[in-house]
C-alpha positions as CSV (number, residue, x, y, z in Angstrom):
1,X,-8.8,-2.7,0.5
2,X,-11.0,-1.0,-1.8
3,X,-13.1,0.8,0.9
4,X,-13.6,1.8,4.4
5,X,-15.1,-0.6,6.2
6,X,-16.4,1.7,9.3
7,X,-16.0,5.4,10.5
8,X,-14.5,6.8,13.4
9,X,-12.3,4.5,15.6
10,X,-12.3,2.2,18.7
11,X,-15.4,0.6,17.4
12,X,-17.0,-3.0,18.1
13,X,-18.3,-4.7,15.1
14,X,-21.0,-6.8,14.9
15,X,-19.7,-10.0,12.6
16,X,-21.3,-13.6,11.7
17,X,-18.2,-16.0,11.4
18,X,-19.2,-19.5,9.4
19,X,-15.6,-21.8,9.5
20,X,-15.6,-24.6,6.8
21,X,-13.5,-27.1,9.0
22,X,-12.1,-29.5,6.4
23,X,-11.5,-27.2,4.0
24,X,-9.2,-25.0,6.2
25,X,-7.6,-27.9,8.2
26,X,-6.7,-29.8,5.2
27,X,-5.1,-26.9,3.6
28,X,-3.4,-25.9,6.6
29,X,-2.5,-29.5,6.8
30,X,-0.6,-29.8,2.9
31,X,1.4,-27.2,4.5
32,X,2.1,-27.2,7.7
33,X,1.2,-30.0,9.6
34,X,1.7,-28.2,13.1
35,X,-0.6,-25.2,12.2
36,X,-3.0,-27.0,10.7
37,X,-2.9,-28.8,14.5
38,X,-3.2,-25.9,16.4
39,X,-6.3,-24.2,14.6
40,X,-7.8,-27.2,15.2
41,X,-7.3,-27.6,19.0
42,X,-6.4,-24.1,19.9
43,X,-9.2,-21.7,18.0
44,X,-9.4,-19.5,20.7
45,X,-5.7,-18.3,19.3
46,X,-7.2,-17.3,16.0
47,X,-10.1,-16.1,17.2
48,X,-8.9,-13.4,19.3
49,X,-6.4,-12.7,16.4
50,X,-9.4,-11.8,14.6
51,X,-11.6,-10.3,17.0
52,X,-8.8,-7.9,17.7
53,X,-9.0,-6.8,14.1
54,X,-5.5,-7.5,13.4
55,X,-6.2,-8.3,9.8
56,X,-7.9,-5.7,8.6
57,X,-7.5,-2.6,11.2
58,X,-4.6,0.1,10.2
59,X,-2.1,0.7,12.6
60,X,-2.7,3.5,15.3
61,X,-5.7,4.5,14.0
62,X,-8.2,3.6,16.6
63,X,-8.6,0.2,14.9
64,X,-12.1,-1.7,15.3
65,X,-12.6,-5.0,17.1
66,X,-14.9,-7.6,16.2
67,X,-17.6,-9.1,18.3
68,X,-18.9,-12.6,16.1
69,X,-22.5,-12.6,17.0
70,X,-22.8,-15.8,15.0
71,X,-19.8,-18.7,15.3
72,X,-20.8,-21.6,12.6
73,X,-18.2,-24.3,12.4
74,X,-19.2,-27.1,9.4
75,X,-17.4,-30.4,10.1
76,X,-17.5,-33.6,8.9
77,X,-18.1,-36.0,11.7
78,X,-16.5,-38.9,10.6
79,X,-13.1,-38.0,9.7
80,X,-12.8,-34.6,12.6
81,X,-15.1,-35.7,15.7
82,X,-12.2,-35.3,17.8
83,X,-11.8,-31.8,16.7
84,X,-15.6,-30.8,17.5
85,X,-15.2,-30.0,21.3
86,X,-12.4,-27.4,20.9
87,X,-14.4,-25.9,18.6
88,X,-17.9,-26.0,21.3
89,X,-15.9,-24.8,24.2
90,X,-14.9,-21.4,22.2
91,X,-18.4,-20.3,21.8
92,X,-19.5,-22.6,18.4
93,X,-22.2,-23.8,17.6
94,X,-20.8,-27.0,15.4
95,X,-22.5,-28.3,11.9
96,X,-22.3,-32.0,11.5
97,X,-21.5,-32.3,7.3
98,X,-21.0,-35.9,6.6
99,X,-20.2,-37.2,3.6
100,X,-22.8,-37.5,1.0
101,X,-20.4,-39.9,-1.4
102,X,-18.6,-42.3,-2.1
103,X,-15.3,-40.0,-3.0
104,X,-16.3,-37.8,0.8
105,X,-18.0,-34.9,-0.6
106,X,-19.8,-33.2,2.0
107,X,-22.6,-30.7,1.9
108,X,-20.9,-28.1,4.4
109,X,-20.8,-25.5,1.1
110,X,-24.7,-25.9,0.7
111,X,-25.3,-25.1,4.5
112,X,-22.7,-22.5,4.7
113,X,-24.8,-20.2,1.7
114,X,-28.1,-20.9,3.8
115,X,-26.8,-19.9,7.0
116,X,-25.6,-17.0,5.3
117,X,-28.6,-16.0,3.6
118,X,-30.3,-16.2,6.2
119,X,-28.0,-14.1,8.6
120,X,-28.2,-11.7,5.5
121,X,-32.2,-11.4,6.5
122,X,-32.0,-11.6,10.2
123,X,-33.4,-8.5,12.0
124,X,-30.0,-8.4,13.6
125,X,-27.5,-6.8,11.0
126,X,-24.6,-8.0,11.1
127,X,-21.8,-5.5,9.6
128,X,-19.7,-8.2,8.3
129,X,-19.4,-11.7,7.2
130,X,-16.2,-13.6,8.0
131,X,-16.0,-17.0,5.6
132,X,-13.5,-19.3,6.2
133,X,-12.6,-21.2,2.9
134,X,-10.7,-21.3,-0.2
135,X,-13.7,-22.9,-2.0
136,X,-14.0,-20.2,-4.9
137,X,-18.2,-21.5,-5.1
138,X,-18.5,-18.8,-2.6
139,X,-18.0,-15.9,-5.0
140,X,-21.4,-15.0,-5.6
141,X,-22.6,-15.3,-2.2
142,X,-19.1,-12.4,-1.3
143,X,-20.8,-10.7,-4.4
144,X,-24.4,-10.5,-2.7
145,X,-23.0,-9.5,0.5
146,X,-21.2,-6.4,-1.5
147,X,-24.8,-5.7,-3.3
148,X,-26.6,-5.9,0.2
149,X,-23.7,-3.3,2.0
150,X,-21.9,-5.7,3.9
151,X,-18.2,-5.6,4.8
152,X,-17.0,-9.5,3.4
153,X,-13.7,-11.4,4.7
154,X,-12.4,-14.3,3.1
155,X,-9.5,-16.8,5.4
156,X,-8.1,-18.9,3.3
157,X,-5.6,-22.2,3.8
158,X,-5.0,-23.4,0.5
159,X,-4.6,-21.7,-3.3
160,X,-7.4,-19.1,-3.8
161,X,-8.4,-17.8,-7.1
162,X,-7.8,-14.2,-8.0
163,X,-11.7,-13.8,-8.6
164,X,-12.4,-15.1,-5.7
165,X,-9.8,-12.9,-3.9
166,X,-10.3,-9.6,-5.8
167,X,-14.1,-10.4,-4.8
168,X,-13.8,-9.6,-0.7
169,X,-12.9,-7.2,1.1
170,X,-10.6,-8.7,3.2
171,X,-8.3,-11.6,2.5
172,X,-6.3,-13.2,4.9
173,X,-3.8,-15.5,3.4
174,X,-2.7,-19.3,4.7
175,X,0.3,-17.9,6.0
176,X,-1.6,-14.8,8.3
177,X,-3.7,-18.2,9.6
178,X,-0.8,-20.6,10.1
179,X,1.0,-17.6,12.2
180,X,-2.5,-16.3,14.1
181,X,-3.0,-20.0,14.9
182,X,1.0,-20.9,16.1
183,X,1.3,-17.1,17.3
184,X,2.1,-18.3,20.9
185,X,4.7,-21.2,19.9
186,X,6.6,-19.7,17.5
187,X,6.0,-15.9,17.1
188,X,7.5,-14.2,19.7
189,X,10.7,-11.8,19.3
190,X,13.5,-14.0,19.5
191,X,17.1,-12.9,20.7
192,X,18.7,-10.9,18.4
193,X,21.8,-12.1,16.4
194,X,24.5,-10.0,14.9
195,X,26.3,-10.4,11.3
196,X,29.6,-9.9,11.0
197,X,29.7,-6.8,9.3
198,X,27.9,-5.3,12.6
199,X,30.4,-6.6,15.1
200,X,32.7,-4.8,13.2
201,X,31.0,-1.7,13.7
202,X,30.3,-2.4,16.5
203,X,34.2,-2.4,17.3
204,X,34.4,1.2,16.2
205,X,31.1,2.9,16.7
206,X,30.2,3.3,20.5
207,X,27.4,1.9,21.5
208,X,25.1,4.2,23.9
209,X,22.1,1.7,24.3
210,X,22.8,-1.7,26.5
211,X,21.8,-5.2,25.5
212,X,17.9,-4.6,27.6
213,X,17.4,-1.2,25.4
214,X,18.2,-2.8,22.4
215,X,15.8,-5.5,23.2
216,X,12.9,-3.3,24.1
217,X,13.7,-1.6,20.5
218,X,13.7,-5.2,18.9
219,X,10.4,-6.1,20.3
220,X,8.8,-2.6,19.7
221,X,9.7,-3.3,15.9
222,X,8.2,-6.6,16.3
223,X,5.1,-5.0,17.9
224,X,4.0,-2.3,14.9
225,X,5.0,-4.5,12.3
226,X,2.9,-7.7,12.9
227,X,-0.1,-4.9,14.4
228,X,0.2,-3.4,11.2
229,X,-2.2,-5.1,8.4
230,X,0.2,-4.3,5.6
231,X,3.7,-3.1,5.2
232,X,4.6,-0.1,6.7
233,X,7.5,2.0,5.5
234,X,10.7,1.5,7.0
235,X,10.2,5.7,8.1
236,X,7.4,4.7,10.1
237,X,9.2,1.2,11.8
238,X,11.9,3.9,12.6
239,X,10.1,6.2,14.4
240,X,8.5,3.8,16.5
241,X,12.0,2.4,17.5
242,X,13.2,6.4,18.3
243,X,10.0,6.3,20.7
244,X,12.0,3.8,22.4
245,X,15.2,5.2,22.4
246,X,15.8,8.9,20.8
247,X,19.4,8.6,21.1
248,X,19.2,5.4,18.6
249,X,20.8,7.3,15.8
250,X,23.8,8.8,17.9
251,X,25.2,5.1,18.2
252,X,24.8,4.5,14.5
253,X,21.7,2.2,15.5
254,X,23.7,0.2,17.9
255,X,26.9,-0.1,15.4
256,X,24.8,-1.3,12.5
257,X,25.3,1.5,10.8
258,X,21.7,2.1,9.1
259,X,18.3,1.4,10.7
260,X,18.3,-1.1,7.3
261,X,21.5,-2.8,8.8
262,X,19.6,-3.2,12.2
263,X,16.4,-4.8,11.4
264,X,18.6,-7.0,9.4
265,X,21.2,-7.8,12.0
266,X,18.5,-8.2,15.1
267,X,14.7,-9.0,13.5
268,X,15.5,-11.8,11.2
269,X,12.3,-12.8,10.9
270,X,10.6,-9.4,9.4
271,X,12.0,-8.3,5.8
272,X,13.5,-5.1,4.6
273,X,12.9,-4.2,1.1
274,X,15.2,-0.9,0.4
275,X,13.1,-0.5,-2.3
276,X,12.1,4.0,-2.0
277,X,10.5,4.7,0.4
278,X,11.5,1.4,2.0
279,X,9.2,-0.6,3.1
280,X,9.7,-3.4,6.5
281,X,7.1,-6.5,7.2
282,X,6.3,-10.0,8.2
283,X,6.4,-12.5,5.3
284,X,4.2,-14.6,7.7
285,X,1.4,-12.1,7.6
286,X,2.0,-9.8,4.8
287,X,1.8,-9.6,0.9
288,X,4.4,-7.5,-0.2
289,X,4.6,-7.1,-4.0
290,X,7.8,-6.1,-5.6
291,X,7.1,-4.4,-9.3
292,X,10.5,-3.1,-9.3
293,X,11.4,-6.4,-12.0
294,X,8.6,-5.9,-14.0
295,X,9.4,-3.5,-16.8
296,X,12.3,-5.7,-17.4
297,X,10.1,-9.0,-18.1
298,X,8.3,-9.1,-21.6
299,X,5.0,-8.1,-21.9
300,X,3.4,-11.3,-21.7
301,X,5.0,-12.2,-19.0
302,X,4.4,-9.0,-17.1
303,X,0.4,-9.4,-18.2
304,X,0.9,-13.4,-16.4
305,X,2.4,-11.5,-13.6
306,X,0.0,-9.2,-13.0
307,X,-3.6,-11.5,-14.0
308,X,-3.1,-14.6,-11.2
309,X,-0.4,-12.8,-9.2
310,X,2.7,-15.1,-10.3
311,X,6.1,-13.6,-8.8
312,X,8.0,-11.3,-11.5
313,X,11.3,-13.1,-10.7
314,X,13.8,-12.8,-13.4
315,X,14.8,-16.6,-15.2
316,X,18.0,-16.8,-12.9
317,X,15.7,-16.5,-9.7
318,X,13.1,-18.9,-10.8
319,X,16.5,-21.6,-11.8
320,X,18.0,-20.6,-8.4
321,X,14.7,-20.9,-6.4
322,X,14.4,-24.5,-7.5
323,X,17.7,-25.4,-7.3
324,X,17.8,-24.5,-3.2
325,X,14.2,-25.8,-2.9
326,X,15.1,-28.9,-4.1
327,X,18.6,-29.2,-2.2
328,X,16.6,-28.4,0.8
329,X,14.0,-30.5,0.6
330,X,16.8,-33.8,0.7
331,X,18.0,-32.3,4.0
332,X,15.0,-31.2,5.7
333,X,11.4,-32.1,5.5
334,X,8.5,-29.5,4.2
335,X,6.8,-27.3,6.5
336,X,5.4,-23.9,5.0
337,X,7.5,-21.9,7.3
338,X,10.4,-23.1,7.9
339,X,11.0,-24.1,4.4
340,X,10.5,-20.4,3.1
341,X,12.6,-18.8,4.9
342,X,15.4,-21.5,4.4
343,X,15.1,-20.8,1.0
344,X,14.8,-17.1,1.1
345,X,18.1,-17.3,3.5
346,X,19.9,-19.4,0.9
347,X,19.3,-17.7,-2.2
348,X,20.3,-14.4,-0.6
349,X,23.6,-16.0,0.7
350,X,24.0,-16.8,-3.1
351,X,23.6,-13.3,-3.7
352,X,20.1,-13.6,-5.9
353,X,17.8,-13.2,-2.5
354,X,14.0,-14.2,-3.3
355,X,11.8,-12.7,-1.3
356,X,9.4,-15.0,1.3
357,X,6.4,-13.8,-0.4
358,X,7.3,-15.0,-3.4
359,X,8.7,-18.2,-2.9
360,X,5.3,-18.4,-0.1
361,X,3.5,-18.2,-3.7
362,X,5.6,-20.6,-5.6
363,X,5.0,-23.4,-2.5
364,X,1.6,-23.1,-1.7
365,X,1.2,-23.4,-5.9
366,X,3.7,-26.8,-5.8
367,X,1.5,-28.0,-2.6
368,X,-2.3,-27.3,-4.5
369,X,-0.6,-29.3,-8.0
370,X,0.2,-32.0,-6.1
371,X,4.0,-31.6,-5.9
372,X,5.1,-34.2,-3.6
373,X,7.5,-32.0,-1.8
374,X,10.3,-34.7,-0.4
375,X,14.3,-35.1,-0.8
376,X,13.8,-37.6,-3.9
377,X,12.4,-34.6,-6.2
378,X,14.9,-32.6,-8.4
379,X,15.2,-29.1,-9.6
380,X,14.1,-29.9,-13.1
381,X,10.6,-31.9,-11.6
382,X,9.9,-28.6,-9.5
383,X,10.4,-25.6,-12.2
384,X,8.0,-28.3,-14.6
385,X,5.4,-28.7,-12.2
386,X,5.3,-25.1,-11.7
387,X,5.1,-24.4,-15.3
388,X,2.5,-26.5,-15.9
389,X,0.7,-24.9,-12.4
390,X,1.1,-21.5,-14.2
391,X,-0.7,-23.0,-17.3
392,X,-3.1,-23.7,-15.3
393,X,-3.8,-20.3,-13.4
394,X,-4.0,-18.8,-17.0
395,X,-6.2,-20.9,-17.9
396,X,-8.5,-20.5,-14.5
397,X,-8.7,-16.9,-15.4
398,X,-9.3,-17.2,-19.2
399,X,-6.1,-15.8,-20.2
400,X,-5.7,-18.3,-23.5
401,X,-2.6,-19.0,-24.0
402,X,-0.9,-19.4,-28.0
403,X,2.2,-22.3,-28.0
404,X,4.7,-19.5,-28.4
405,X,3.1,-18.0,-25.4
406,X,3.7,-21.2,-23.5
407,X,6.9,-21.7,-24.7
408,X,7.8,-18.0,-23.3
409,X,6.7,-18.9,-19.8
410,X,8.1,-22.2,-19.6
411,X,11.6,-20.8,-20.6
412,X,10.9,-17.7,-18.1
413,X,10.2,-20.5,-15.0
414,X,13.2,-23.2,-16.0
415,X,15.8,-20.4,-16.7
416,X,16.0,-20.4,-20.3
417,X,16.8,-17.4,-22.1
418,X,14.0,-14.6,-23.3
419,X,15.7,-11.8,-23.8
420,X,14.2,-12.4,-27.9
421,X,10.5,-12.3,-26.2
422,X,11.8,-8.7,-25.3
423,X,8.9,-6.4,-26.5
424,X,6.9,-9.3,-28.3
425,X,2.9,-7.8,-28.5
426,X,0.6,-10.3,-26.6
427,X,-1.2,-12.9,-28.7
428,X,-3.5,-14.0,-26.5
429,X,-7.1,-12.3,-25.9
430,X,-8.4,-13.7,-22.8
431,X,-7.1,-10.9,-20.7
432,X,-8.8,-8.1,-23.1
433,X,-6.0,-6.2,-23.4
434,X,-3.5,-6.0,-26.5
435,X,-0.1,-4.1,-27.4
């Protein structure tokens, strides 16, 4: 976040909330069917989600709640009627949008910026705008709010653009959504398994906490982390597990030998990056953005990287990321989730572990190309349609791209070899910046 939303802490925001329905339950929808189900009949989940300021409020600070004031929900009548009630017994006041077209274009955009502009104007003033879309046509109404003082969040279910991103204050991702939205389902602490290489310890180290301490440290990690609206460092998480149990560290962390070899062993769902200082989160509601592989990518790639956010993975992670995707994908169908952290699991067991975020990235890019994501597709039609996506994301942010330039990136996402690239000045001018 670029700036402090609100001094002091423990304070109730006033907040105008204005939900494009199809735009968020269709993205939710390419990908993960279930969440994109339970936003739609279950919005009181998300809504206290967000009124508790979980997106946006710093851990243990005294973080501020919201209070929506206004709750606009645009929805086209004839494809989501069914929908509408859920949304009218939470407190919204519902928009009929139907379609204007042949092809189903609706005018819920058009109303949206009215309602908003006229909010904006109201003798109430509302400290911030909450705007529920991936629809990048609202960037200059985020960059009137920002003129007029007014703190701006964007929640998102589909690909975003960066300018569109970098534009808010807040951005909640599809995945942050698809969790607040399933939280009661699926997001609870579940039991806590144990790797080999612990039970071993285990046999030798004694272990001074029983199976209920351990637990209550398991779900107090749990707790912070998915409080916390970023990731914390693994110093902090450890703390907050001593709070539970001081003598933690006398039983070598229950025989795991590190507090890194516990969250691994017993909160399979969070990631540890070891990374200095170390750093623990929730791929399901946190970015986490590893630079450690940049320096080693050339400098056009590392410029790619950096302009639309594309994962710095090295060739063999791209090739390898494919390859278990697509193996996958003929044994299981695609579900956001699931799928992720299949994948993540797999390449780390094939001892070149991709992190969720990034392979979070490289689906939700395969989903808004229109990838169909089934068992029939192969490794080779993934890492293409993902080249071409990344074409594409250049091109969206006027990053112009020479054929030598393409040729780099499509070697760097189908595994080729650019260790010749190594060094090569960037040719293109788009991004303003040149070696």
């Amino acid at each position: 976040m670029s700036r402090e939303p609100f001094n002091g802490g423990n304070l109730t925001i006033k907040s105008a909330l204005f939900v494009d329905f199809d735009n968020i339950y269709l993205g939710l929808r390419n990908i993960d069917p279930d969440a994109a189900e339970a936003f739609a009949t279950r919005p009181d989940r998300w809504m206290n989600w967000l009124e508790g300021g979980s997106d946006a409020a710093e851990s243990g600070q005294g973080a501020p709640t919201r209070r929506f004031l206004v709750r606009n929900v645009y929805i086209n009548p004839d494809a989501f009627a069914k929908y509408r009630a859920f949304f009218t017994r939470s407190g919204f006041r519902s928009i009929d949008c139907p379609p204007l077209t042949s092809r189903g274009k609706n005018s819920a955009d058009i109303y949206m910026v009215l309602d908003i502009m006229d909010a904006l104007a109201d003798d109430t003033r509302y400290d911030e705008f909450v705007i529920m879309s991936a629809d990048a046509d609202f960037t200059p109404v985020l960059q009137r709010l920002r003129a007029k003082d007014r703190w701006t969040t964007v929640v998102a279910a589909g690909f975003s653009a960066a300018a569109f991103r970098a534009t808010c204050d807040v951005f909640v991702t599809p995945e942050q959504l698809a969790a607040a939205s399933r939280w009661d389902d699926e997001f609870q602490a579940p039991e806590a398994p144990v790797d080999s290489d612990a039970e071993q310890l285990a046999v030798v180290i004694p272990q001074q906490g029983g199976g209920e301490q351990r637990e209550a440290v398991v779900k107090e990690i749990y707790r912070v982390v998915r409080a916390a609206p970023r990731p914390l460092t693994s110093a902090a998480v450890a703390q907050a597990a001593l709070n539970i149990d001081p003598t933690i560290k006398d039983s070598a962390w229950y025989g795991s030998g590190s507090f890194g070899g516990f969250v691994k062993a017993h909160c399979r769902d969070l990631e540890y990056v070891a990374a200095p200082p170390g750093y623990i989160f929730d791929p399901t509601l946190h970015f986490f953005e590893d630079k450690s592989g940049r320096a080693q990518l050339p400098r056009l790639l590392a410029h790619v990287s950096e302009l639309i956010g594309v994962p710095a993975l090295q060739p063999e992670a791209y090739a390898l990321l494919f390859e278990v995707l697509a193996q996958d994908l003929q044994s299981a169908a695609f579900k956001l989730y699931p799928t992720s952290k299949r994948v993540r699991d797999e390449t780390e067991a094939r001892g070149n572990a991709v992190n969720r975020n990034a392979v979070n990235f490289v689906l939700n890019g395969l989903v808004y190309a229109g990838q169909q994501l089934d068992g029939g597709v192969t490794a080779e039609a993934l890492a293409g349609a993902w080249v071409e996506n990344v074409y594409k994301l250049c091109a969206n942010a006027r990053m112009s791209l020479s054929d030598g330039d393409r040729e780099v990136i499509r070697r760097w996402i189908t595994g080729g070899d650019i260790s010749e690239f190594e060094g090569e000045p960037v040719s293109h001018a788009g991004t303003g910046v040149h070696a």
